[in-house]
Structures are given as structure tokens and as C-alpha cells.
PDB file of N, CA, C and O in Angstrom:
ATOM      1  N   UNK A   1       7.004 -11.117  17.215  1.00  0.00           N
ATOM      2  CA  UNK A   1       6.124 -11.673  16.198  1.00  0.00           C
ATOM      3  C   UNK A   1       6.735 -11.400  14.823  1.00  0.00           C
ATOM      4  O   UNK A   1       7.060 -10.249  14.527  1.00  0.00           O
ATOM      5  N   UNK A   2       6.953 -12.708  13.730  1.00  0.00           N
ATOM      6  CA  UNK A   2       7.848 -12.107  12.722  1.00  0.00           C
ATOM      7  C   UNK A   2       6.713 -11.486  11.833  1.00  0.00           C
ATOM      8  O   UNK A   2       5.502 -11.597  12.023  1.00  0.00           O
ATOM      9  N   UNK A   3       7.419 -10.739  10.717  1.00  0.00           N
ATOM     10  CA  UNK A   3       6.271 -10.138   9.772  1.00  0.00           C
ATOM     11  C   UNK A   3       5.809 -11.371   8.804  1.00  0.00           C
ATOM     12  O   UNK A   3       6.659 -12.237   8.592  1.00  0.00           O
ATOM     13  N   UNK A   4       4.684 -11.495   8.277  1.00  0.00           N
ATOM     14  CA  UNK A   4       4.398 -11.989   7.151  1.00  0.00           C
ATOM     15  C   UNK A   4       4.630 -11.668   6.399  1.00  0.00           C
ATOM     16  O   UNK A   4       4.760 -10.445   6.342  1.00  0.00           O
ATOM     17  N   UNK A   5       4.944 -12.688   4.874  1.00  0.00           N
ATOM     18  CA  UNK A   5       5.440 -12.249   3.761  1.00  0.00           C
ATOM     19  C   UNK A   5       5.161 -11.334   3.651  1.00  0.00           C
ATOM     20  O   UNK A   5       4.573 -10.729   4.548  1.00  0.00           O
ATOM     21  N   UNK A   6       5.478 -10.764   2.399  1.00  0.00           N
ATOM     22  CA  UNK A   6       4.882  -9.724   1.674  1.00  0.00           C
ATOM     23  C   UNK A   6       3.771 -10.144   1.050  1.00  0.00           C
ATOM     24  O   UNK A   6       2.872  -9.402   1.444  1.00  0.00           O
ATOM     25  N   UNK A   7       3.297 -11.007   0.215  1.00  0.00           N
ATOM     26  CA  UNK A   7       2.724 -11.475  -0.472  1.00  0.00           C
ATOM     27  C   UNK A   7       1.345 -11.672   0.233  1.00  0.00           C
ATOM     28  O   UNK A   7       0.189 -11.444  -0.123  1.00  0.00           O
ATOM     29  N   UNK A   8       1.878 -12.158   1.312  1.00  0.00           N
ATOM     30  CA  UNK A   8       0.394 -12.678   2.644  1.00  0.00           C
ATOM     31  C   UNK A   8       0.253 -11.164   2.891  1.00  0.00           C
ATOM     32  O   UNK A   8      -0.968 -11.032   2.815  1.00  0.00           O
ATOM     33  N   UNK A   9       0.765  -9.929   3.143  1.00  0.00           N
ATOM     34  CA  UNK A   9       0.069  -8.791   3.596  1.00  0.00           C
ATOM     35  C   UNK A   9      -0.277  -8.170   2.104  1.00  0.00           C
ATOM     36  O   UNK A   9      -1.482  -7.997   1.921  1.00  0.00           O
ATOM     37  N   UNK A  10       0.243  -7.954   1.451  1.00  0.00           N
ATOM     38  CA  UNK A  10      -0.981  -7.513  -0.634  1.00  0.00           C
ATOM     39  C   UNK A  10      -2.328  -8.006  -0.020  1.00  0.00           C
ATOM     40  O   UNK A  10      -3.312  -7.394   0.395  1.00  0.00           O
ATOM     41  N   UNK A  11      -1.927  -9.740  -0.138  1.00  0.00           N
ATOM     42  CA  UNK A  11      -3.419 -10.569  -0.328  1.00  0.00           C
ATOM     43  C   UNK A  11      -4.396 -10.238   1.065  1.00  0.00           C
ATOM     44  O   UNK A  11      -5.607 -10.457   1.072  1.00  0.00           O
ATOM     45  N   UNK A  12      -3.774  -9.774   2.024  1.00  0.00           N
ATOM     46  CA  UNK A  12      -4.812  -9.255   3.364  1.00  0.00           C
ATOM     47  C   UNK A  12      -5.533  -7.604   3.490  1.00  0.00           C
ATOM     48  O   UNK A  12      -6.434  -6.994   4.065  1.00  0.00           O
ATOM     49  N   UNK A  13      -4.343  -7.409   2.440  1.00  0.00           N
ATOM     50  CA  UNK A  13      -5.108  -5.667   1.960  1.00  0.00           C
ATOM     51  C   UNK A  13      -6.339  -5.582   1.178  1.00  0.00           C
ATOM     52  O   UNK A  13      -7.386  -4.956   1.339  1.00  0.00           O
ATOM     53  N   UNK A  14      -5.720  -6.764  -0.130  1.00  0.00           N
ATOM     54  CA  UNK A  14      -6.991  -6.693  -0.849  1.00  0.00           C
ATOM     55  C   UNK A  14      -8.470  -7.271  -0.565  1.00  0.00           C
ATOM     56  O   UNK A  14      -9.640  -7.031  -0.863  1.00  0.00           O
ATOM     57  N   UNK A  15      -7.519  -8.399   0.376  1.00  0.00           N
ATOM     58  CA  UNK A  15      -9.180  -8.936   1.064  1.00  0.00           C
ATOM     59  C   UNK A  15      -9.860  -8.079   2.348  1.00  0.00           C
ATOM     60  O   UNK A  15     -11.055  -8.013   2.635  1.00  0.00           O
ATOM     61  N   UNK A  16      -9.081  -7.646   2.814  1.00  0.00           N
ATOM     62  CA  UNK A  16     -10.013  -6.137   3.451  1.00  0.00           C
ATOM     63  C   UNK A  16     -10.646  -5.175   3.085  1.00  0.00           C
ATOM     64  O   UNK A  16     -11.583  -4.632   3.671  1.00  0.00           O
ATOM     65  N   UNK A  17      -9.967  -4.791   1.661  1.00  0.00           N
ATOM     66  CA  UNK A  17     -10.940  -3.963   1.100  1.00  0.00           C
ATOM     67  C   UNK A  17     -11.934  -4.259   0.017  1.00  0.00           C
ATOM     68  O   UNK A  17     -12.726  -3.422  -0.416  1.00  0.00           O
ATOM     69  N   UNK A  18     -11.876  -5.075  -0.255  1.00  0.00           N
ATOM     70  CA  UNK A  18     -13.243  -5.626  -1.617  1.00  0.00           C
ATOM     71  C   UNK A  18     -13.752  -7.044  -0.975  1.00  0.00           C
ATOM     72  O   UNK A  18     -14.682  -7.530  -1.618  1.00  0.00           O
ATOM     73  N   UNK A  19     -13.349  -7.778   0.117  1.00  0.00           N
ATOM     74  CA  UNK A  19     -14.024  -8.892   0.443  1.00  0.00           C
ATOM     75  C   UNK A  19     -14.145 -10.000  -0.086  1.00  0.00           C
ATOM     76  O   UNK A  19     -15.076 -10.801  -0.169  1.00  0.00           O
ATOM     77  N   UNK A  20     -12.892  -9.976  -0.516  1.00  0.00           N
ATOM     78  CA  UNK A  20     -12.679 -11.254  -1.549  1.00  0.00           C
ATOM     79  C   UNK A  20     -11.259 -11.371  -1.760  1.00  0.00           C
ATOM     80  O   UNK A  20     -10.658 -10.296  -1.753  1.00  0.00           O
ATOM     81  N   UNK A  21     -10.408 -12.664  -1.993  1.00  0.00           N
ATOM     82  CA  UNK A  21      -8.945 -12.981  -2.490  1.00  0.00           C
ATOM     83  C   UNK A  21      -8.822 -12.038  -4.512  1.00  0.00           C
ATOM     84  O   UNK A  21      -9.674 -11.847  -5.379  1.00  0.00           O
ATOM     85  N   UNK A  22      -7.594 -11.781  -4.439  1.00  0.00           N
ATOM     86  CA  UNK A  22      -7.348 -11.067  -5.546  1.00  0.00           C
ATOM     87  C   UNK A  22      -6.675 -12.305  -6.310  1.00  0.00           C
ATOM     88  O   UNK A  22      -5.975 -13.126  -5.719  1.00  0.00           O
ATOM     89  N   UNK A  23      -6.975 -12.362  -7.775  1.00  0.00           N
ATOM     90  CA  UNK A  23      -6.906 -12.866  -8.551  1.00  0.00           C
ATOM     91  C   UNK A  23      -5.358 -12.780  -8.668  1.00  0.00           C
ATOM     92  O   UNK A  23      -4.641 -12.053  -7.980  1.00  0.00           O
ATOM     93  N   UNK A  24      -4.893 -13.759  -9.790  1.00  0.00           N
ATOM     94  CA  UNK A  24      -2.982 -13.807  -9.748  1.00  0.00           C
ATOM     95  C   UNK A  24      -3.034 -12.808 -10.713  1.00  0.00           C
ATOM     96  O   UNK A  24      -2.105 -12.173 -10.215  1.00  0.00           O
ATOM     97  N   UNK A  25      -3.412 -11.991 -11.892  1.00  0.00           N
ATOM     98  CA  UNK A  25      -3.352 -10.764 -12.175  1.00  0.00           C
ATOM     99  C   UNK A  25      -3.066  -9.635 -11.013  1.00  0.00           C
ATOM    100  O   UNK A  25      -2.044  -8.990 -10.784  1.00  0.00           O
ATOM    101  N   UNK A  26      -4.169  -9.637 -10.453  1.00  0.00           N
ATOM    102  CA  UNK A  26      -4.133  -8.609  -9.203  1.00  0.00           C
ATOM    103  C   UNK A  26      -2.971  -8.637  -8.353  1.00  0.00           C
ATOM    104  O   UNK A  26      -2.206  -7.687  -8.188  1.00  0.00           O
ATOM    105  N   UNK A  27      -2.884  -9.710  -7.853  1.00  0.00           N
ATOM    106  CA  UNK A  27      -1.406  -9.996  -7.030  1.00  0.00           C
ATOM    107  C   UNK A  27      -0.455  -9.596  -7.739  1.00  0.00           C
ATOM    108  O   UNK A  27       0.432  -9.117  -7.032  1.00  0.00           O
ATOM    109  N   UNK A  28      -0.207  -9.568  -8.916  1.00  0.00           N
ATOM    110  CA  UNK A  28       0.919  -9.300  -9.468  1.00  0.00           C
ATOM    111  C   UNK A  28       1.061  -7.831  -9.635  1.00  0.00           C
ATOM    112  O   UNK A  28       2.130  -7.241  -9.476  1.00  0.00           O
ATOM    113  N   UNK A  29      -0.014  -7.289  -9.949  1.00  0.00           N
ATOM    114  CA  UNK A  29      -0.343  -5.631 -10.208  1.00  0.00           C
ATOM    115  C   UNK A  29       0.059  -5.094  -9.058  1.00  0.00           C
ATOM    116  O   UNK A  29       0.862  -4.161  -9.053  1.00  0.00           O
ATOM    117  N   UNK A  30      -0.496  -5.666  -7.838  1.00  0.00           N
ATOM    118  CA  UNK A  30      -0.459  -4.921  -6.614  1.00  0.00           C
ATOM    119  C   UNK A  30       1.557  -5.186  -5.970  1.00  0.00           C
ATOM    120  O   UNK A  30       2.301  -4.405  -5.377  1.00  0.00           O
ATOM    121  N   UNK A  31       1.750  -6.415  -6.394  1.00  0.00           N
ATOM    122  CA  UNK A  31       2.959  -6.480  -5.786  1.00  0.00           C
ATOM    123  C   UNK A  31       4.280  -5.405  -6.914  1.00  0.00           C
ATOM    124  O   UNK A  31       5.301  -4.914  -6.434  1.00  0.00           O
ATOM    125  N   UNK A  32       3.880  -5.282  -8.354  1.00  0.00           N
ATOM    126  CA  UNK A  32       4.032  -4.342  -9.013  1.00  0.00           C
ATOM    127  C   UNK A  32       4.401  -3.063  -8.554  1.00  0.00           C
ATOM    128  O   UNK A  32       5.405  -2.364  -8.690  1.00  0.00           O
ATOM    129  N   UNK A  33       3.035  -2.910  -7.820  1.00  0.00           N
ATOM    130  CA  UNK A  33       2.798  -1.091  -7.633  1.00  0.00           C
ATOM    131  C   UNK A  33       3.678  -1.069  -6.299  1.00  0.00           C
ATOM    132  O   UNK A  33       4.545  -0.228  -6.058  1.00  0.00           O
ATOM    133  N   UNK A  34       3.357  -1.996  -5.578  1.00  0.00           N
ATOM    134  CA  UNK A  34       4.261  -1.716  -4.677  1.00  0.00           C
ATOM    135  C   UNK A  34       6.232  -1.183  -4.752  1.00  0.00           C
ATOM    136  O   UNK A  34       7.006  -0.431  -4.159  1.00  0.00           O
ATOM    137  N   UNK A  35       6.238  -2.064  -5.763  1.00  0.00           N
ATOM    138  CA  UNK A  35       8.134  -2.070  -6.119  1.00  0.00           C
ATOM    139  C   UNK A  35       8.344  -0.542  -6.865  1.00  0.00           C
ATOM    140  O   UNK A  35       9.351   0.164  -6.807  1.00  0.00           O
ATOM    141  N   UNK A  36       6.779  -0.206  -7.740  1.00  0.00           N
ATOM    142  CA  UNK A  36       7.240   1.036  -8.524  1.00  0.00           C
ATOM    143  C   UNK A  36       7.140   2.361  -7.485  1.00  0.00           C
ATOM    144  O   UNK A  36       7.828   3.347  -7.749  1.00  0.00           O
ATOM    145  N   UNK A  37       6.286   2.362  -6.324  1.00  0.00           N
ATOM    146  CA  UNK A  37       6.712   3.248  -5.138  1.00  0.00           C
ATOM    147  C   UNK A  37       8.112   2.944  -4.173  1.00  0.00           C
ATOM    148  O   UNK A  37       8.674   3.789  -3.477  1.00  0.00           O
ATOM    149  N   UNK A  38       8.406   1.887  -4.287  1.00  0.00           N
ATOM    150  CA  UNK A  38       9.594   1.950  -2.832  1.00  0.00           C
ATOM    151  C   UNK A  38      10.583   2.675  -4.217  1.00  0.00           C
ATOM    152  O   UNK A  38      11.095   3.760  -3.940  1.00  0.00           O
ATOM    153  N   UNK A  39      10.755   2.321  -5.128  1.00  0.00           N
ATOM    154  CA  UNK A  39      11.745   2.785  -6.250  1.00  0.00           C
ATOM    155  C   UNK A  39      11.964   4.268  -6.275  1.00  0.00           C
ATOM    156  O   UNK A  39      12.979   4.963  -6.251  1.00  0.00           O
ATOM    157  N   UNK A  40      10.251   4.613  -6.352  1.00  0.00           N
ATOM    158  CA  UNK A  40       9.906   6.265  -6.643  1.00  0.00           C
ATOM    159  C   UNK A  40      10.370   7.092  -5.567  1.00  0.00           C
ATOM    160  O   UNK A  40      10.857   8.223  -5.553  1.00  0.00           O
ATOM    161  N   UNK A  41      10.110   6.277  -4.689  1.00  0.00           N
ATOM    162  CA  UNK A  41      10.494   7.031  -2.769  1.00  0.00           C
ATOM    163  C   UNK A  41      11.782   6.480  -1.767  1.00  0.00           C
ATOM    164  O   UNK A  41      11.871   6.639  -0.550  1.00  0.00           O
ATOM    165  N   UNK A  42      12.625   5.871  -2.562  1.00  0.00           N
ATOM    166  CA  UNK A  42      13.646   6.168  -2.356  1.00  0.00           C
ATOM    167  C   UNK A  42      15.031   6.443  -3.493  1.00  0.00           C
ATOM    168  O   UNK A  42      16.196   6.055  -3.408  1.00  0.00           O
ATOM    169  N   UNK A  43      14.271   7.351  -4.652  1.00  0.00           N
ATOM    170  CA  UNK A  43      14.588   8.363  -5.392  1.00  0.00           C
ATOM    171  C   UNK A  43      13.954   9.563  -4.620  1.00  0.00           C
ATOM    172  O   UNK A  43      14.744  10.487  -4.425  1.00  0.00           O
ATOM    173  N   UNK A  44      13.098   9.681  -4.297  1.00  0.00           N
ATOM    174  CA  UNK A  44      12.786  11.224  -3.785  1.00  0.00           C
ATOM    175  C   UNK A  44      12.552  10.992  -2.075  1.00  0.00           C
ATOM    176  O   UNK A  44      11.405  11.189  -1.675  1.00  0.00           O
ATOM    177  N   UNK A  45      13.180  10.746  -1.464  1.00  0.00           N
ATOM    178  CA  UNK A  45      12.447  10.816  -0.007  1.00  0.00           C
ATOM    179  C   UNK A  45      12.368  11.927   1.024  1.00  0.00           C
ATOM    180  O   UNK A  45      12.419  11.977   2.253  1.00  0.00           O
ATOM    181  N   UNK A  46      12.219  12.830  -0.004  1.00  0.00           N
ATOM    182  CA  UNK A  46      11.480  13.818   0.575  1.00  0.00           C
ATOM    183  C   UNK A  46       9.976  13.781  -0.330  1.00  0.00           C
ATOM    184  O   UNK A  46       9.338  14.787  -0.019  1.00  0.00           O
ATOM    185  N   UNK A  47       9.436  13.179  -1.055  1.00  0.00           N
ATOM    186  CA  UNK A  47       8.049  13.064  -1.426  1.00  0.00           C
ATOM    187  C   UNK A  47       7.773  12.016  -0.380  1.00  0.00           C
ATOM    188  O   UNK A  47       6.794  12.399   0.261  1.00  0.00           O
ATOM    189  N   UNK A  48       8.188  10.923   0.044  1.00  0.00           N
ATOM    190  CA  UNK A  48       7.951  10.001   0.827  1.00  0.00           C
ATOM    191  C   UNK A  48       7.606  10.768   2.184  1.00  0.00           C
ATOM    192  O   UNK A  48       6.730  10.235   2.865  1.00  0.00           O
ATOM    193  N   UNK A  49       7.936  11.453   2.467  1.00  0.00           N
ATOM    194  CA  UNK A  49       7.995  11.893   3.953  1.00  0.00           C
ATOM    195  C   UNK A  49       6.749  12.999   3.871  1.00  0.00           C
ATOM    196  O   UNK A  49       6.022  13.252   4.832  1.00  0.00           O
ATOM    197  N   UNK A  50       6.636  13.587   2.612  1.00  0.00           N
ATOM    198  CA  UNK A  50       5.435  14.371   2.270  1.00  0.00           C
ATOM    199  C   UNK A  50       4.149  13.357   2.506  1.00  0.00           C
ATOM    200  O   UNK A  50       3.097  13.530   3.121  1.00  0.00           O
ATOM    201  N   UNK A  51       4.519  12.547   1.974  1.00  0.00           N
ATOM    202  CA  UNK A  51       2.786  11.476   1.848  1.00  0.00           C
ATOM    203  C   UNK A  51       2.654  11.372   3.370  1.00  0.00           C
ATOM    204  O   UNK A  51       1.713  11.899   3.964  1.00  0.00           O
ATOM    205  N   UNK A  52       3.445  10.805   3.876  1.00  0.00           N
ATOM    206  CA  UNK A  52       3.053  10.294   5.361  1.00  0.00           C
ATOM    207  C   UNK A  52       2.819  11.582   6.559  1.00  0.00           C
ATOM    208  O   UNK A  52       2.143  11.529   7.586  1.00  0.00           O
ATOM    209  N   UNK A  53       3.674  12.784   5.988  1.00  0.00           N
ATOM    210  CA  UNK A  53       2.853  13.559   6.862  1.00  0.00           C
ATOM    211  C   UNK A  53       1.471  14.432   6.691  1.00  0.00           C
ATOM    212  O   UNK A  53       1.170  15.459   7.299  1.00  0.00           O
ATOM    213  N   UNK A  54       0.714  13.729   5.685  1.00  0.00           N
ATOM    214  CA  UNK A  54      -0.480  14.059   5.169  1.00  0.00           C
ATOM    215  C   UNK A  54      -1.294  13.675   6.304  1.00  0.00           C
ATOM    216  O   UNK A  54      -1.023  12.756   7.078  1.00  0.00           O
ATOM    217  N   UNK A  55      -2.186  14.342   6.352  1.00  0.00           N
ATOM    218  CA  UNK A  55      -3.349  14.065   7.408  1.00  0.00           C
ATOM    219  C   UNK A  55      -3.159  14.547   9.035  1.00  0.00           C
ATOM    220  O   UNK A  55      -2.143  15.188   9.304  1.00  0.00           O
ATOM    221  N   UNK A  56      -3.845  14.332   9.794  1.00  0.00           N
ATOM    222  CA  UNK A  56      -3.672  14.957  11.113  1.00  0.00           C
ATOM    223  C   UNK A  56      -2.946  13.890  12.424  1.00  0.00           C
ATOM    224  O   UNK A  56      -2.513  14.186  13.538  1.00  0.00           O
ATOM    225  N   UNK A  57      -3.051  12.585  11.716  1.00  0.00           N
ATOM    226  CA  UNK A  57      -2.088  11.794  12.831  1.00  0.00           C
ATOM    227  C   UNK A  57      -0.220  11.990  12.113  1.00  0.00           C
ATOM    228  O   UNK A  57       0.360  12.095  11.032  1.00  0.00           O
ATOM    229  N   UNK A  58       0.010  11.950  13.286  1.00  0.00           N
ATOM    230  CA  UNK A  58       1.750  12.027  13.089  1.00  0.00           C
ATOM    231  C   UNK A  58       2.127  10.409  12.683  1.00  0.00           C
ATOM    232  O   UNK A  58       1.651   9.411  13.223  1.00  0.00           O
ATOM    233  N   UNK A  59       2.976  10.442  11.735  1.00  0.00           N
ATOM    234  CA  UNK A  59       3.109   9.273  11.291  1.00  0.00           C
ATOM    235  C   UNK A  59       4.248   8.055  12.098  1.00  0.00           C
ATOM    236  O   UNK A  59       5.314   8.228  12.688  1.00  0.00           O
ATOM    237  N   UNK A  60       3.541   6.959  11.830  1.00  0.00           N
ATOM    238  CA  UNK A  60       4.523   5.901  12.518  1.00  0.00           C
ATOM    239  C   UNK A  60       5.885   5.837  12.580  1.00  0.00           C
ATOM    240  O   UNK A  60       6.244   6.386  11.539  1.00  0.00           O
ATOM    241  N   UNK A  61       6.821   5.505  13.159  1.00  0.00           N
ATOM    242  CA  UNK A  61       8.153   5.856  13.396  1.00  0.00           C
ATOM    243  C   UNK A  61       8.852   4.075  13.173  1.00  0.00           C
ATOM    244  O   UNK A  61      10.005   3.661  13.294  1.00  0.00           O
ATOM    245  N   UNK A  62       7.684   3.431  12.845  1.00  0.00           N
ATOM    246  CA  UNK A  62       8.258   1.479  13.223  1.00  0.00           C
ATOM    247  C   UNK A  62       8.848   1.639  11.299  1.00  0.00           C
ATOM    248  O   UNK A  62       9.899   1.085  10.975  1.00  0.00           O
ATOM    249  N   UNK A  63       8.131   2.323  10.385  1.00  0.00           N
ATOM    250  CA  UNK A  63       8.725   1.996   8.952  1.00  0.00           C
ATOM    251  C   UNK A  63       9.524   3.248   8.595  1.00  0.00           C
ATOM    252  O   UNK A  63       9.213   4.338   9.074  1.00  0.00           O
ATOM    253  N   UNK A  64      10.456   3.112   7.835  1.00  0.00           N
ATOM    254  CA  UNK A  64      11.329   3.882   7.069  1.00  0.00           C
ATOM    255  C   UNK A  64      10.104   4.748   6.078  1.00  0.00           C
ATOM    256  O   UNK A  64       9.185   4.320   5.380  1.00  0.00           O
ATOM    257  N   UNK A  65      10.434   5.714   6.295  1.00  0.00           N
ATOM    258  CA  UNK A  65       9.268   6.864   5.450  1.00  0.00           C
ATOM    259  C   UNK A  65       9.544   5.853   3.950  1.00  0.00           C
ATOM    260  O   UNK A  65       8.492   5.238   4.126  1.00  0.00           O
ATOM    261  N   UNK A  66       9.825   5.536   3.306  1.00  0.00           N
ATOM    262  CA  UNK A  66      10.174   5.481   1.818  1.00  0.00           C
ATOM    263  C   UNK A  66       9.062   4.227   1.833  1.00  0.00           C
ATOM    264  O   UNK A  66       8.141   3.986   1.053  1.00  0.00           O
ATOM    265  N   UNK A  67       9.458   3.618   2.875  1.00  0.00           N
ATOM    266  CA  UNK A  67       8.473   2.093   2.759  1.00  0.00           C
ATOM    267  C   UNK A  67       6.925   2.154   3.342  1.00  0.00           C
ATOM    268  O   UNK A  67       5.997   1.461   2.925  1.00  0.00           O
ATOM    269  N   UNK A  68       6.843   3.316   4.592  1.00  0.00           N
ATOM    270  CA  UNK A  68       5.520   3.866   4.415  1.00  0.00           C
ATOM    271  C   UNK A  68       4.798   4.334   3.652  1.00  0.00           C
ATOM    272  O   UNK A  68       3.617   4.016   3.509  1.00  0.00           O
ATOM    273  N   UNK A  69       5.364   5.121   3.074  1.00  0.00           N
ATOM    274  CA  UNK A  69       5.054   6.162   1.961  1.00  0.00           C
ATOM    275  C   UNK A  69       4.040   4.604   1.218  1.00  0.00           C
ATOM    276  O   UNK A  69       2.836   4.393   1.364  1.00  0.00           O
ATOM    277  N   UNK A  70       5.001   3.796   0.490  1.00  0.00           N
ATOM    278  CA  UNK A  70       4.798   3.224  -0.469  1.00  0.00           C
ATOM    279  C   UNK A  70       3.486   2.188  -0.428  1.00  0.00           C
ATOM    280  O   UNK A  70       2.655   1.903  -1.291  1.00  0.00           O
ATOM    281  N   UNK A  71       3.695   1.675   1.188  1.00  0.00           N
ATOM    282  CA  UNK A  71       2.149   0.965   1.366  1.00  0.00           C
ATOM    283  C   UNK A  71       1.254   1.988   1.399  1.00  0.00           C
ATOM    284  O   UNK A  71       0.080   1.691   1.178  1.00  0.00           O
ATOM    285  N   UNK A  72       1.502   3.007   1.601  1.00  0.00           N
ATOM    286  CA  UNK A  72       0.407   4.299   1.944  1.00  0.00           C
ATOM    287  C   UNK A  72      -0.335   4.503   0.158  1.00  0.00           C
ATOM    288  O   UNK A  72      -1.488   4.901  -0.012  1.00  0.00           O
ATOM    289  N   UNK A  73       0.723   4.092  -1.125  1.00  0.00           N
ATOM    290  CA  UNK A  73       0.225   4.733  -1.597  1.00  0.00           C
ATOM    291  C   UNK A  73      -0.750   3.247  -2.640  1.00  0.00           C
ATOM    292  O   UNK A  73      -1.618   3.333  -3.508  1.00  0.00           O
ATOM    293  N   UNK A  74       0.045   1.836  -1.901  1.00  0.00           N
ATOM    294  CA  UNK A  74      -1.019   1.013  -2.005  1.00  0.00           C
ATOM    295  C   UNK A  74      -2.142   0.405  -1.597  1.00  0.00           C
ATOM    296  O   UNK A  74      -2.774  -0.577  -1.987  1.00  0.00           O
ATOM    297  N   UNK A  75      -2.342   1.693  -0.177  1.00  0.00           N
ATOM    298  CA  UNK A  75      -3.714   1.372   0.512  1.00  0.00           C
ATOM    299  C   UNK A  75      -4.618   2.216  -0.722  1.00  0.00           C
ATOM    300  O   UNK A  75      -5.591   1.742  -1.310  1.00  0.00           O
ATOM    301  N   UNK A  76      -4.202   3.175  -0.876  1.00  0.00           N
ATOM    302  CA  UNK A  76      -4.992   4.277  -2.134  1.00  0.00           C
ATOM    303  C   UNK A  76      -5.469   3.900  -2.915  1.00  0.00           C
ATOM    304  O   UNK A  76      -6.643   4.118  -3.212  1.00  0.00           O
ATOM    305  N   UNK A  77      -4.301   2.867  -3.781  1.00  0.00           N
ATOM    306  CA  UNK A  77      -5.255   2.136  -4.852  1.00  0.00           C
ATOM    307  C   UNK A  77      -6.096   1.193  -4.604  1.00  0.00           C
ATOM    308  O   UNK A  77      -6.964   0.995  -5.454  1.00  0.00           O
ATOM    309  N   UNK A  78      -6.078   0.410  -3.464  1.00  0.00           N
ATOM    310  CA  UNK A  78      -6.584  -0.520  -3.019  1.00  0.00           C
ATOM    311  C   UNK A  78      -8.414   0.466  -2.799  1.00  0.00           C
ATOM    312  O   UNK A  78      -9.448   0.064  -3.332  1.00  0.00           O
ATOM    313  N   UNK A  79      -8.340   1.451  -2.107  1.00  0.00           N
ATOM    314  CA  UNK A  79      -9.377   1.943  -1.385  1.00  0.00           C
ATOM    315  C   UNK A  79     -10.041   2.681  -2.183  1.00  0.00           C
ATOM    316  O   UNK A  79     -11.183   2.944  -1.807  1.00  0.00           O
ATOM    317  N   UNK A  80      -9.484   3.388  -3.816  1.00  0.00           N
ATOM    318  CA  UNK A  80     -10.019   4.034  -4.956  1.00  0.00           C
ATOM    319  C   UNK A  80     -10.641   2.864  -5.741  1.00  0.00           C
ATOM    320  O   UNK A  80     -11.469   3.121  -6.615  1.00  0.00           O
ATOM    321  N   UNK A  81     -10.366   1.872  -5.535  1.00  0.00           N
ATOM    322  CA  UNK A  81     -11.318   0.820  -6.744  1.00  0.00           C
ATOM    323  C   UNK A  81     -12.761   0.771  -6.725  1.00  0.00           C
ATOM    324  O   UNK A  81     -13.363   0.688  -5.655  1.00  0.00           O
ATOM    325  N   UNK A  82     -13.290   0.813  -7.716  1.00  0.00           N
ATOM    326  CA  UNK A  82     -14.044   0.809  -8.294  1.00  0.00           C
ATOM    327  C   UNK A  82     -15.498   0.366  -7.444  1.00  0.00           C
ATOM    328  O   UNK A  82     -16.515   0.948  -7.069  1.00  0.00           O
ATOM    329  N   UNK A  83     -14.941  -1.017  -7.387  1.00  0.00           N
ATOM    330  CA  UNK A  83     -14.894  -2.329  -6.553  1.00  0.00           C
ATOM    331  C   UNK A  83     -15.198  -1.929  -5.198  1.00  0.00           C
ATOM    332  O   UNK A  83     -16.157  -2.455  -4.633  1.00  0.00           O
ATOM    333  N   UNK A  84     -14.460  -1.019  -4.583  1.00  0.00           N
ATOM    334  CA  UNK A  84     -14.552  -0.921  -3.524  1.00  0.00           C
ATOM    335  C   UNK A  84     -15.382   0.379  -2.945  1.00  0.00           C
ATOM    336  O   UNK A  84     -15.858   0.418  -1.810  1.00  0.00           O
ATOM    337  N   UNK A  85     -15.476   1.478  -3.956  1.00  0.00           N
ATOM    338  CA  UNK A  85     -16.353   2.434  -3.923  1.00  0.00           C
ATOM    339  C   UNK A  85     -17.754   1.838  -4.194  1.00  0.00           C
ATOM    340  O   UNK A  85     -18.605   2.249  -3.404  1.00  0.00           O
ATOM    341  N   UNK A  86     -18.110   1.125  -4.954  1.00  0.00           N
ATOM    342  CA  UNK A  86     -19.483   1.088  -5.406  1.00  0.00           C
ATOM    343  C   UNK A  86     -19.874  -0.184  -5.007  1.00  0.00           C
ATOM    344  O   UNK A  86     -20.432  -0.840  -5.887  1.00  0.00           O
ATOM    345  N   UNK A  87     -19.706  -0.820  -3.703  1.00  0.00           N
ATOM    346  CA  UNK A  87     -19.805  -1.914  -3.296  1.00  0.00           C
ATOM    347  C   UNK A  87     -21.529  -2.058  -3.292  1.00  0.00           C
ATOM    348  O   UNK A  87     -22.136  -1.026  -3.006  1.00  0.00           O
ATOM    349  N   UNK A  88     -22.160  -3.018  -3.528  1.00  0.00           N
ATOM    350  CA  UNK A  88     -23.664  -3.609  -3.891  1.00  0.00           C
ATOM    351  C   UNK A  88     -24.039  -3.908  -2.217  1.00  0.00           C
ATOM    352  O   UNK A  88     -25.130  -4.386  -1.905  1.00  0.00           O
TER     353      UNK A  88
END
């Protein structure tokens, strides 16, 4: 099964977590944050390998820690919004 863009998995994050398509601001922010973590974590990948072994499941072995790390740290923002905490 090939992967979907990139672009099609942002826009399936954000519509999982707030229930709605993200605006072309948003898309751009999010595809943003994404480039400023793979950058950050593969300058340090040993912080990368820190994030993913956070928590009590052992982490996936299918992504390169640097590129886990980095969706890991755009599920965060995705799941800290505002938006998505104080849902009505």
C-alpha cells in the first residue's frame, strides 16, 4: 500500500483532531512545523530517540526515530489546541 502524500496525512491529522479540514494558513503552519522538527531531529538524534521512547509502549521500528520523533511532535500540537481541548 503506497503512503499518502504528505500533505493528505497533515490534512487527516488535523481532521481527526478538531473535526474539520484546516484552513491553507493551517496547512502551511502544520507542514512548517513539521520541516522545523525533522531539521531539529536530525541535528540531535539523540533528542529524537528521547521523544519516542517516552511513554510505556516501545516505539515503532517502521520510521527512522528522527521522522517519528517529528510527527510525534506534530500530533502534540495538533492535540494541545485550543480547539481541540475545549471542544463545545
Amino acid at each position: 500500500l503506497p503512503a499518502r502524500p504528505e500533505p493528505e496525512r497533515l490534512t487527516e491529522a488535523f481532521r481527526q483532531a478538531t473535526a474539520r479540514l484546516p484552513t491553507p494558513a493551517e496547512s502551511a503552519l502544520l507542514a512548517r512545523n513539521l520541516a522545523q522538527h525533522r531539521e531539529h531531529f536530525a541535528r540531535h538524534p539523540e533528542a529524537a530517540r528521547e521523544v519516542i521512547r517516552n511513554g510505556e509502549s516501545a516505539p515503532a521500528t517502521v520510521l527512522e526515530p528522527g521522522e517519528f520523533a517529528a510527527w510525534t511532535m506534530v500530533a502534540n500540537l495538533l492535540l494541545n489546541l485550543d480547539e481541540v481541548i475545549n471542544r463545545n
